[in-house]
C-alpha positions, 0 to 999 in steps of 0.5 A: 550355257557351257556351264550347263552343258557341263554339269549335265555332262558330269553327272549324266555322262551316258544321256549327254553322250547319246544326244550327241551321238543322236544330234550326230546321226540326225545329220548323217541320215536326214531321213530319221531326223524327224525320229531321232528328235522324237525320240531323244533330242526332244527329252530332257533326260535319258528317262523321259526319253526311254518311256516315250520310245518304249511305250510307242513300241509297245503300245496298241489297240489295247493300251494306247503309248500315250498310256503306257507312257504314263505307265512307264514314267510312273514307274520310273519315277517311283524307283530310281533303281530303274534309271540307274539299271538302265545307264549300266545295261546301255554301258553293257551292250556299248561295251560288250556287243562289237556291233554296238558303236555308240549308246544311241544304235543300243537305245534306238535299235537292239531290241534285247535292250529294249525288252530288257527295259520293259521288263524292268516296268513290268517287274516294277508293276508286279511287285506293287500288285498291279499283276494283271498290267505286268502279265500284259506288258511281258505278253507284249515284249513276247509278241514284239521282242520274241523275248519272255521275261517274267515279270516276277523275275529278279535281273540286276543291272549291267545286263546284256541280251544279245540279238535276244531271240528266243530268250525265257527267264522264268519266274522264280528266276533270279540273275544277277549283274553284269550278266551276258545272254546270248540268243534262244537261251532259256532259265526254265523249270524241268516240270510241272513243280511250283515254287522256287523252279528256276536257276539262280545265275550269279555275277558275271556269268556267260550264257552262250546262245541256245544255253538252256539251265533248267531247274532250282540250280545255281551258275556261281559268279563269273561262270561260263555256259558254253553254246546249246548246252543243258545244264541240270546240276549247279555249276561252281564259280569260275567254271565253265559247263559244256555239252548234253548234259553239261558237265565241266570242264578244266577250261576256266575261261578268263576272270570276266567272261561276261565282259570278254565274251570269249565262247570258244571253248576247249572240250578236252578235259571234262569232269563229271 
């Protein structure tokens, strides 16, 4: 047995971690033993765990869990990237949010992870055709999460959405790893355009809460975004834009804002 637990540790280290941290909790909190073994320590892999745990949130009247569960385990089944991207995004709020204190508190109770993950469902769905079961689920997350994602949106892995409030990525919206949004931010369009609309956030970039970037533009790598800015015009990598229209500042910020989480700000020395 301590053979298996150990190959499991090694090449699974988030999932065993977390059934230790669920086994942990379950013991301090009788009174959610009985959820917390639904759950998780009911599962054999942090996948089987996810699809049941999604699909009873986001399953109803309309599209039953037990349906949505075969939905969702189809889904991960079928693409591998989807486990993978769970694992970092775990590792991002573990890592980032200070209210975080183990991956079970992310798996269990933040919603931004969650509405995160069903994204990655519906982004699943939409790219096989299956547009109408997609547009279901993004409605869904929306009512449950207050989060809308499209579901033909590209989000890479590594991704933290805290608190998650208000958050709108569009649909030709694309971003990348490592990326942090705050609350009330929105990657929107400036019209009634269509095609190509939406901003293209790159590496390890920080959207500060109530952060809107409007438009076909582009926030370079390991840029920041200052709180209840309006971005209209690209910003370089490295940079940071602050203000109503944002504009940049002399202010770099770090080299990972994305991981430091730093949202202080000096406003200073601005450049149009």
């Amino acid at each position: 047995m301590a053979v298996i637990v150990e190959k499991v540790a090694t090449c699974d280290p988030i999932w065993t971690a977390m059934r230790e941290q669920a086994e942990e909790l379950a013991q301090r909190e009788p009174a959610l033993a009985s959820f917390i073994h639904a759950s998780i320590l009911n599962h054999d892999r942090l996948e089987h765990a996810l699809s049941y745990h999604l699909a009873k949130k986001v399953g109803g009247d309309d599209v039953s869990p037990m349906l949505a569960r075969e939905i969702f385990v189809q889904a991960i089944e079928a693409d591998s990237t989807i486990g993978a991207a769970v694992r970092a995004d775990l590792s991002a709020v573990y890592e980032r949010d200070p209210a975080c204190h183990s991956y079970v508190q992310a798996f269990l109770f933040f919603k931004g992870f969650h509405a995160l993950e069903c994204y990655r469902i519906g982004h699943w769905l939409w790219r096989q055709g299956r547009e109408g079961m997609a547009l279901f689920f993004q409605s869904r997350i929306s009512e449950l999460f207050n989060v809308d994602i499209h579901p033909a949106a590209m989000l890479g892995r590594g991704i933290m959405i805290d608190h998650a409030t208000g958050v709108v990525i569009g649909e030709t919206a694309v971003v990348e790893d490592d990326v942090s949004i705050m609350h009330d931010v929105t990657l929107g369009g400036t019209g009634k355009e269509g095609g190509d609309r939406h901003p293209k956030i790159r590496r390890g970039v920080l959207l500060s809460m109530g952060a809107k970037v409007l438009g076909n533009i582009e926030v370079g790598e390991y840029s920041r975004v200052g709180a209840g800015s309006v971005v209209l015009k690209s910003v370089p990598a490295g940079c940071t834009a602050v203000g109503v229209p944002a504009k940049l500042t002399n202010c770099a910020g770090s080299d990972r804002p994305s991981q430091d989480m730093n949202q202080v700000i000096d406003v200073q020395d601005n450049k149009i």
